[in-house]
C-alpha positions in Angstrom: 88.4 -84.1 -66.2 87.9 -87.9 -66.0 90.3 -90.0 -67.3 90.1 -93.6 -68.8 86.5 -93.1 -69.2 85.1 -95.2 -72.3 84.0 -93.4 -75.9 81.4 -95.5 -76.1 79.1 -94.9 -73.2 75.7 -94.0 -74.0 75.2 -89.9 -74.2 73.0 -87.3 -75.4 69.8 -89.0 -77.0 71.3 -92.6 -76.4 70.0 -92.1 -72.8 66.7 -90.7 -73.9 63.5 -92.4 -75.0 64.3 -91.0 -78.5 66.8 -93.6 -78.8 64.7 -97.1 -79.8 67.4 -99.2 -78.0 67.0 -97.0 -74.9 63.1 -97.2 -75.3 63.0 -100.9 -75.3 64.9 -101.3 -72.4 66.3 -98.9 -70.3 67.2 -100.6 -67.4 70.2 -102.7 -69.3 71.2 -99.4 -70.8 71.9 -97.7 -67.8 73.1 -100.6 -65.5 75.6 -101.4 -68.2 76.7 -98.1 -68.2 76.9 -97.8 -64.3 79.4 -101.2 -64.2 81.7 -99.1 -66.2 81.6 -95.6 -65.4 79.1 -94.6 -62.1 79.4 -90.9 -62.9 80.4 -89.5 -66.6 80.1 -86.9 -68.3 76.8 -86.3 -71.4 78.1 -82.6 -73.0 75.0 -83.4 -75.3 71.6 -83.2 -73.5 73.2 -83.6 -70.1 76.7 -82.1 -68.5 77.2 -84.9 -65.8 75.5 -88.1 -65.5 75.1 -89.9 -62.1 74.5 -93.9 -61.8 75.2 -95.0 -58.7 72.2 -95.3 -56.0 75.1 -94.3 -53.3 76.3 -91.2 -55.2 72.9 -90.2 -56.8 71.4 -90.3 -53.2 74.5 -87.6 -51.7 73.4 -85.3 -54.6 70.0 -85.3 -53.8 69.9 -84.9 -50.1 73.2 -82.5 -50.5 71.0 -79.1 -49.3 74.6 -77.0 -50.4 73.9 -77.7 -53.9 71.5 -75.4 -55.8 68.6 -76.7 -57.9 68.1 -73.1 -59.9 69.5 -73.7 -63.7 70.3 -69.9 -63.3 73.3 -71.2 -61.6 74.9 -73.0 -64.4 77.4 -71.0 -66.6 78.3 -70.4 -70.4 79.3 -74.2 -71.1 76.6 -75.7 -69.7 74.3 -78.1 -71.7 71.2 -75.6 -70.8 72.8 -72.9 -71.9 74.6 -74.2 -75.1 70.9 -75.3 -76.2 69.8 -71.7 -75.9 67.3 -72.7 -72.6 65.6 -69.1 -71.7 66.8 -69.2 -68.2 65.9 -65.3 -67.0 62.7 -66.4 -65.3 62.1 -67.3 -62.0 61.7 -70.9 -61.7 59.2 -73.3 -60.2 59.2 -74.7 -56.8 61.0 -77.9 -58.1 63.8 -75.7 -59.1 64.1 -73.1 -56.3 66.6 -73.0 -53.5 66.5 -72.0 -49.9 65.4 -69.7 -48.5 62.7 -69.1 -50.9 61.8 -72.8 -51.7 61.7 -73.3 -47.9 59.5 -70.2 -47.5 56.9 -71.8 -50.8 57.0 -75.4 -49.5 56.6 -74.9 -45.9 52.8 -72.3 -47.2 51.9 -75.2 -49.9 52.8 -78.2 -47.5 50.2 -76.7 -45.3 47.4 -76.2 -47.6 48.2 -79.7 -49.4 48.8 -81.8 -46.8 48.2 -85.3 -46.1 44.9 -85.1 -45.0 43.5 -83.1 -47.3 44.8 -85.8 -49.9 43.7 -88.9 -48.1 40.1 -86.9 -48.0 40.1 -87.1 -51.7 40.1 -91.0 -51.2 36.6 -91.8 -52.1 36.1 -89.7 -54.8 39.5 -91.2 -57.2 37.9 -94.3 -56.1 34.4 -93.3 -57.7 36.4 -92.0 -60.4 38.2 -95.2 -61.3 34.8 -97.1 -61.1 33.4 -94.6 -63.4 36.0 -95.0 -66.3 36.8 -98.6 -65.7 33.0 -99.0 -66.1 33.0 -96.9 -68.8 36.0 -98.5 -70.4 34.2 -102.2 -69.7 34.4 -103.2 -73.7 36.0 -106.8 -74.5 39.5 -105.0 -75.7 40.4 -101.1 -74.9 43.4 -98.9 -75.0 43.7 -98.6 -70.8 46.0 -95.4 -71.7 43.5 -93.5 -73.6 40.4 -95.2 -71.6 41.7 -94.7 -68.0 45.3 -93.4 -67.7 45.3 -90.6 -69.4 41.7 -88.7 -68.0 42.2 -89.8 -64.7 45.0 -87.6 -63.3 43.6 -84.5 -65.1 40.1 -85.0 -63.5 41.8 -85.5 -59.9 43.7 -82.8 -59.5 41.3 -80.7 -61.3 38.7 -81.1 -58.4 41.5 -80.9 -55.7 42.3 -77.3 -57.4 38.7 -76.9 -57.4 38.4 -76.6 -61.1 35.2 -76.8 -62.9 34.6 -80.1 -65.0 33.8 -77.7 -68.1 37.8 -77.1 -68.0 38.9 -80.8 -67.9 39.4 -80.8 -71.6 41.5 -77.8 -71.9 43.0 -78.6 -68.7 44.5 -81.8 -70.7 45.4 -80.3 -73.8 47.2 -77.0 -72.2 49.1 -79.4 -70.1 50.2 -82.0 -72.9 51.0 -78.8 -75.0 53.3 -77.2 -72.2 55.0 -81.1 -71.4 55.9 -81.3 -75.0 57.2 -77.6 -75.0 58.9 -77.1 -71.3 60.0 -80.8 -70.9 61.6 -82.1 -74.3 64.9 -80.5 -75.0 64.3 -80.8 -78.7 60.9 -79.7 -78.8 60.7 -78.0 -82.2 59.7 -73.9 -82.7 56.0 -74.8 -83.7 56.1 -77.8 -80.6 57.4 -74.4 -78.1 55.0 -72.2 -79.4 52.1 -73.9 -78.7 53.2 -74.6 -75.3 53.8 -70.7 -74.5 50.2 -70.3 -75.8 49.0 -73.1 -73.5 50.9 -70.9 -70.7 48.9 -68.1 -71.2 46.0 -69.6 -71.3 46.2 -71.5 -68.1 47.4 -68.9 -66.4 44.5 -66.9 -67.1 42.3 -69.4 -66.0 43.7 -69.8 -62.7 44.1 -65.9 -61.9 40.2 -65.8 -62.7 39.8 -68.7 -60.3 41.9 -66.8 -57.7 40.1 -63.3 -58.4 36.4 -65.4 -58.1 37.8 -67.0 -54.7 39.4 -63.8 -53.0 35.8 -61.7 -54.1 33.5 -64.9 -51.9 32.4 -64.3 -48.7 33.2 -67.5 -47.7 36.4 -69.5 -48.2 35.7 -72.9 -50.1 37.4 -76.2 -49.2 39.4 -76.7 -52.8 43.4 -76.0 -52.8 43.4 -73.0 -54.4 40.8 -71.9 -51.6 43.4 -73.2 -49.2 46.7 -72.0 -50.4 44.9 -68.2 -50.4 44.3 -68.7 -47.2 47.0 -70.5 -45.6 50.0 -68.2 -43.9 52.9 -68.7 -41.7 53.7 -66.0 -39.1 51.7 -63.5 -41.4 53.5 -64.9 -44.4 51.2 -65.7 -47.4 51.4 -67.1 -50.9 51.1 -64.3 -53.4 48.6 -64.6 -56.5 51.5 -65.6 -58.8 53.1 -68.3 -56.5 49.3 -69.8 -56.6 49.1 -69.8 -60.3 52.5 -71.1 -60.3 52.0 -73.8 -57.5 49.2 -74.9 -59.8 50.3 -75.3 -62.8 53.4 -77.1 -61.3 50.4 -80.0 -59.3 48.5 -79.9 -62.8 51.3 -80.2 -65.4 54.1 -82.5 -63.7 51.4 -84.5 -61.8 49.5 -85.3 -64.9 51.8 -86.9 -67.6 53.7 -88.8 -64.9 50.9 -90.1 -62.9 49.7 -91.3 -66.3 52.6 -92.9 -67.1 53.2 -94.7 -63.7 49.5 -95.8 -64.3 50.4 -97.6 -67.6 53.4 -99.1 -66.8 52.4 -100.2 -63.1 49.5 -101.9 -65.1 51.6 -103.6 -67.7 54.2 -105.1 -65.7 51.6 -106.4 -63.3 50.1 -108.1 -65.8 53.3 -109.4 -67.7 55.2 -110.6 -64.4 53.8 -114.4 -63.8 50.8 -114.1 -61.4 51.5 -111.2 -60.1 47.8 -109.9 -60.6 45.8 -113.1 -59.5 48.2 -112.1 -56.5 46.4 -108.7 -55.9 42.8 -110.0 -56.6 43.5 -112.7 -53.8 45.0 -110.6 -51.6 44.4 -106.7 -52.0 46.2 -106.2 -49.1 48.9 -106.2 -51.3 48.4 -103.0 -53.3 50.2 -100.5 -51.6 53.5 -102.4 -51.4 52.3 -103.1 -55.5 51.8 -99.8 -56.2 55.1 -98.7 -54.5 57.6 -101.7 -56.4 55.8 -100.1 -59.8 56.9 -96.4 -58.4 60.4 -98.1 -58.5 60.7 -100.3 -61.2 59.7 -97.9 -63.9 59.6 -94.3 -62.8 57.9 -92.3 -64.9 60.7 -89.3 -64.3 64.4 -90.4 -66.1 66.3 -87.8 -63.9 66.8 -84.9 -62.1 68.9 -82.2 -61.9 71.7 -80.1 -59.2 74.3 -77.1 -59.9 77.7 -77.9 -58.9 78.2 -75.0 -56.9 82.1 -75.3 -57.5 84.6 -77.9 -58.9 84.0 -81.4 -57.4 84.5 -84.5 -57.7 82.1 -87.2 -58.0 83.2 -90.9 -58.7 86.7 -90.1 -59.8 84.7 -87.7 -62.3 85.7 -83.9 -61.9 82.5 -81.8 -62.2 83.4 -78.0 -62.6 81.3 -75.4 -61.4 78.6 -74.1 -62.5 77.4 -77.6 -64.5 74.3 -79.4 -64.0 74.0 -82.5 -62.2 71.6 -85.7 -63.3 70.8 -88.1 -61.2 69.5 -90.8 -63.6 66.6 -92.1 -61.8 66.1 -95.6 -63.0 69.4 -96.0 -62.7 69.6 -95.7 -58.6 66.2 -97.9 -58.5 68.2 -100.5 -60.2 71.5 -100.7 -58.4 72.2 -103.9 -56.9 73.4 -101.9 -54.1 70.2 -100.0 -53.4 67.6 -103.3 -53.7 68.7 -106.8 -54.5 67.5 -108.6 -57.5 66.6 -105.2 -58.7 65.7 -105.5 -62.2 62.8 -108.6 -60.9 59.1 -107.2 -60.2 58.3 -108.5 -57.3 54.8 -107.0 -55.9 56.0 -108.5 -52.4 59.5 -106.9 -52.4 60.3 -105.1 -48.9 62.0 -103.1 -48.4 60.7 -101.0 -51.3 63.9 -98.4 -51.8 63.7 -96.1 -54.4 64.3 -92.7 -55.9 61.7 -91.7 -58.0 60.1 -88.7 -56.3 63.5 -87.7 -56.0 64.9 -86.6 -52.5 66.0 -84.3 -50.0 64.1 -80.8 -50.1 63.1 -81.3 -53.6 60.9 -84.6 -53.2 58.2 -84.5 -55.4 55.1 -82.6 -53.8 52.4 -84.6 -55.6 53.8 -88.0 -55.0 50.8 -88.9 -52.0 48.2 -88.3 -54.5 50.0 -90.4 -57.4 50.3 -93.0 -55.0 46.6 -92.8 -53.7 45.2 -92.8 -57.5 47.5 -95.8 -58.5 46.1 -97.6 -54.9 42.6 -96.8 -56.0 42.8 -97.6 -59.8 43.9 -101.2 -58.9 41.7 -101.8 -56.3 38.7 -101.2 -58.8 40.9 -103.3 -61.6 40.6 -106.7 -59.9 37.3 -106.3 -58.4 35.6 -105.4 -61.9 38.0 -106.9 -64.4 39.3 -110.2 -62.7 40.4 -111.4 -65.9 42.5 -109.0 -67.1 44.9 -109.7 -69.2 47.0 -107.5 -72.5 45.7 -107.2 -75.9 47.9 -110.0 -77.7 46.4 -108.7 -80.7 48.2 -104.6 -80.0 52.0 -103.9 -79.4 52.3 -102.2 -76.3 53.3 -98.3 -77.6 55.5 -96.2 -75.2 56.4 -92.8 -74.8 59.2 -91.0 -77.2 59.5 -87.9 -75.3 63.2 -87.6 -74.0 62.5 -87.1 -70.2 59.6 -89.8 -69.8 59.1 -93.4 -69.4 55.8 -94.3 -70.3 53.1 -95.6 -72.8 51.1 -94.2 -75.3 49.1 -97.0 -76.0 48.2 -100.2 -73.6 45.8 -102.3 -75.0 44.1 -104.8 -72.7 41.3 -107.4 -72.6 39.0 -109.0 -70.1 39.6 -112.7 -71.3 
């Protein structure tokens, strides 16, 4: 392996928002870490670490390297921690040619249109809890960040509003479970139980659909119906594709929500900006995408010994690309640790890349647009709670808040 490569590099939690120093600021963590080592190896959490925007985007848009943890061996990381890798895995982790077979039937029941149709209704959704939320101080997380995401996606699945409640609480409970590394035995439990139940609901939705006349206009409507040269989705790739929109659409979209909010309103006048000029949102919305994704990394399988960076990678190890890391290489965007709500180009990797690239990212985007556009037309004078410490996430795969308190001035 990798010679000359410092002791003292951050590893296992260090690079984790379980680590306080990590937490407070991981953007000098990990550009510290790329100007001395670009690609190292964790043998904690992580096998291989990868820093550099130049290397990080070669993994991602490699199509030769597998995404399925199946493929790692004995000594990976995964496997050390006693992962229960026998089942198949979701479409973020499948390879070709069934990922190509699931995203080409999904892509054409959630396309583009059918999330620019939902448009409107995030924007009456926003108005409804920012109204809602309209008290001289609030926690914008708990008022606005967190129900949002679950109540979109619920009525793009077609969900009824009864659910919304569980629908949050099964999908927190399988986060804390399927997403921490360290989640404890009582933490796992929980989220198998959340499994079950969710899955249950969305085989009766399925089951209710396929015994209608008539096919409705929601996305689990559509992904029954959709086929591709007599090709169609079967009833567990539905449940499966939906649980995958609901759960990794709904804790990050909330996160990118909270953060996109707070550094707008912490860099200069970056906010008296967007209520001057709305125009501005989009390119906003997409510099808070970059500056503080919501995602810390994601994963290949080295399909057999290779170098990376002067590091040797043997096969069967797992690959992370650190996320923030690329977003904040000097070589990727200048100045790239400034918010700048004008910055263009925009480069960054935080829907990841290549065949992989995240399948709800229009729809994040489009409730971020949305949510600010309602912001500074009905709270002009936003500003944060001086009186509440800003609380983020301590979940090792996130970047996010917890708490965000703000007030209207």
């Amino acid at each position: 392996m990798t010679t000359d490569v410092p002791d003292d590099l951050p590893r296992g939690i260090e690079l984790t928002s379980l680590s306080e120093t990590f937490r407070a600021d991981p953007h000098k963590v990990l550009n510290d870490a790329r100007g001395r080592c670009p690609v190292y190896h964790d043998g904690i959490l992580r096998d291989t670490v990868v820093l550099s925007a130049d290397i990080g985007r070669k993994i991602l848009t490699d199509r030769s390297l597998p995404s399925d943890p199946r493929n790692t061996i004995e000594t990976s990381t995964r496997r050390l921690r006693g992962e229960d890798l026998t089942k198949n895995p979701p479409i973020m982790f499948m390879d070709d040619p069934l990922h190509k077979r699931v995203r080409t039937l999904v892509g054409k029941a959630f396309n583009n249109e059918r999330i620019e149709r939902m448009r409107a209704r995030v924007g009456d959704l926003c108005r409804e809890l920012v109204d809602a939320a309209a008290a001289d101080a609030f926690d914008f997380i708990e008022a606005v960040a967190r129900p949002l995401p679950t109540i979109a996606i619920a009525e793009v699945l077609g969900i009824d509003a009864s659910h919304h409640d569980n629908f949050k609480l099964w999908s927190d409970q399988m986060v804390a479970a399927n997403l921490n590394p360290l989640a404890s035995a009582e933490v796992k439990q929980a989220g198998a139980e959340a499994a079950v139940s969710l899955h249950n609901l969305f085989a009766a939705e399925i089951a209710e659909r396929r015994a209608r006349a008539a096919v409705g206009d929601d996305l689990i409507s559509a992904m029954i119906a959709v086929e591709q040269e007599g090709d169609r989705l079967t009833d567990a790739e539905i449940i499966e594709l939906s649980q995958v929109l609901l759960i990794a659409g709904n804790q990050t979209t909330t996160d990118l929500l909270g953060t996109m909010l707070r550094n707008i309103l912490t860099t200069g006048d970056s906010y008296a900006r967007l209520r001057a000029n709305p125009a501005l949102i989009p390119n906003a919305v997409d510099e808070a995408i970059r500056f503080e994704p919501p995602i810390f990394s994601t994963d290949r399988v080295a399909p057999d010994d290779m170098e990376l960076g002067g590091t040797i990678i043997p096969k069967g190890h797992q690959i992370s690309v650190m996320l923030p890391a690329l977003n904040h290489d000097p070589a990727l965007n200048p100045d790239p640790d400034r918010f700048d709500i004008e910055r263009r180009p925009v480069k960054h990797f935080s829907f990841g890349g290549g065949r992989h690239i995240c399948l709800g990212a229009p729809l994040a985007r489009l409730e971020a647009q949305e949510l600010l556009k309602v912001l500074v037309e009905r709270m002009p004078a936003l500003t944060p709670d001086p009186a509440h410490v800003p609380v983020y996430t301590i979940n090792p795969g996130f970047r996010g808040l917890d708490e965000f308190w703000v007030t209207q001035g």
